[in-house]
C-alpha positions as CSV (number, residue, x, y, z in Angstrom):
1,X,-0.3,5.4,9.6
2,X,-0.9,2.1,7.6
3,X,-1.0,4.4,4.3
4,X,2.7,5.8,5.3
5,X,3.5,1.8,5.9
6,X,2.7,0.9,2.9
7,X,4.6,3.6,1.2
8,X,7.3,2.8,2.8
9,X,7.2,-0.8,2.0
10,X,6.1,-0.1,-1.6
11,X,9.8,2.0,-1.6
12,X,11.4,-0.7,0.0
13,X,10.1,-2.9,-2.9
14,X,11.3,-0.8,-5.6
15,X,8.4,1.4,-6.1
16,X,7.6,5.1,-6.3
17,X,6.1,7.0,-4.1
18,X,2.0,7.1,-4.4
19,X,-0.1,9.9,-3.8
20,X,-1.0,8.7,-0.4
21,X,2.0,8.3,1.1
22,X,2.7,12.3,-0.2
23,X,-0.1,13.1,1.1
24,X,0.0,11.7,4.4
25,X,1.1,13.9,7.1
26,X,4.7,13.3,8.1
27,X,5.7,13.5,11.8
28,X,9.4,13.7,12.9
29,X,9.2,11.6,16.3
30,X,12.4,13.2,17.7
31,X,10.4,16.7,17.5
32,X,7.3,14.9,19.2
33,X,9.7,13.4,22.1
34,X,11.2,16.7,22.6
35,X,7.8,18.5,22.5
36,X,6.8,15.6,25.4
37,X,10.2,16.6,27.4
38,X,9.5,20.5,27.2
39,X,5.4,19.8,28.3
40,X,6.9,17.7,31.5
41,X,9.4,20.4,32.1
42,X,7.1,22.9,31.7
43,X,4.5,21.3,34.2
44,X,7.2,20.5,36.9
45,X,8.5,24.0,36.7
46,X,4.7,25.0,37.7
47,X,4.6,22.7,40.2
48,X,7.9,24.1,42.1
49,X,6.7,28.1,41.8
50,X,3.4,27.3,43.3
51,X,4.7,25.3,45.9
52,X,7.6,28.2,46.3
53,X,4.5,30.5,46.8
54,X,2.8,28.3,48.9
55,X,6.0,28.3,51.5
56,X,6.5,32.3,51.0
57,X,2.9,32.7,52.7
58,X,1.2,33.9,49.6
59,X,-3.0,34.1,49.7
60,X,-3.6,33.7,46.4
61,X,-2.2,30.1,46.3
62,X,-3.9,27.5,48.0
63,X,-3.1,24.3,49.3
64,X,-5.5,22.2,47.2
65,X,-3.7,23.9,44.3
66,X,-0.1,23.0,44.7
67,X,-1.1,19.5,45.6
68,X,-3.1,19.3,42.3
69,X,0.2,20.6,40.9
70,X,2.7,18.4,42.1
71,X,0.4,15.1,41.6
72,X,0.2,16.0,37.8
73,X,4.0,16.7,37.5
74,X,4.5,13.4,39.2
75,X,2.1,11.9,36.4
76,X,3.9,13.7,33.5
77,X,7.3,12.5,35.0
78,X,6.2,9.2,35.8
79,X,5.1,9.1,32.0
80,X,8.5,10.5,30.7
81,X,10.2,7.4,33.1
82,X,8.3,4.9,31.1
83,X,8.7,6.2,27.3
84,X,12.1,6.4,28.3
85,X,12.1,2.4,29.7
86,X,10.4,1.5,26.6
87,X,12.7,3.4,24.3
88,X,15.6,1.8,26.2
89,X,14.0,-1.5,25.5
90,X,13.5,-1.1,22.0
91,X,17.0,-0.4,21.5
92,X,18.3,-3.5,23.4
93,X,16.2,-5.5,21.0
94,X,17.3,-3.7,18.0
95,X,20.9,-4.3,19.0
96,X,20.1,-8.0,19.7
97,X,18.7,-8.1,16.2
98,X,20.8,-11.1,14.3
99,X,22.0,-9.4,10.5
């Protein structure tokens, strides 16, 4: 991360590119929020068919299951509420940025 900072600043200063900064891995942070979203989803949607299963008198759910279930799809969700907050926040301060 500080060699992909220091590319960038070295571009920002006129420079080329070095070999570390084209070596360094590049991550797209709009795929790795969408990748967060889908893994909450994914985890919430779990959460609701084994409570659905739970309610439809299936024996190969059990109780200790679903509640293990929902408590980490309240985490992941609880999670996705705060990147969001602190997204929201980073934008207000951007905006309040004098030019």
């Amino acid at each position: 991360m500080l060699a992909q900072l220091k590319a960038t600043s070295e571009l920002a200063a006129g420079g080329t590119k070095s070999a570390a900064a084209a070596a360094a891995p590049q991550t797209d942070f709009g795929q790795l929020l969408k990748s967060a979203v889908d893994q909450a989803n994914t985890v919430q949607q779990t959460a609701d068919q084994l409570s659905q299963e739970f309610i439809r008198g299936n024996q190969d759910v059990e109780l200790h299951d679903v509640m293990i279930s929902l408590q980490k799809a309240n985490v992941s969700f609880q999670s996705m509420i705060q990147v969001r907050n602190r997204l929201v926040t980073a934008y207000q301060e951007i905006m309040n940025m004098q030019v």
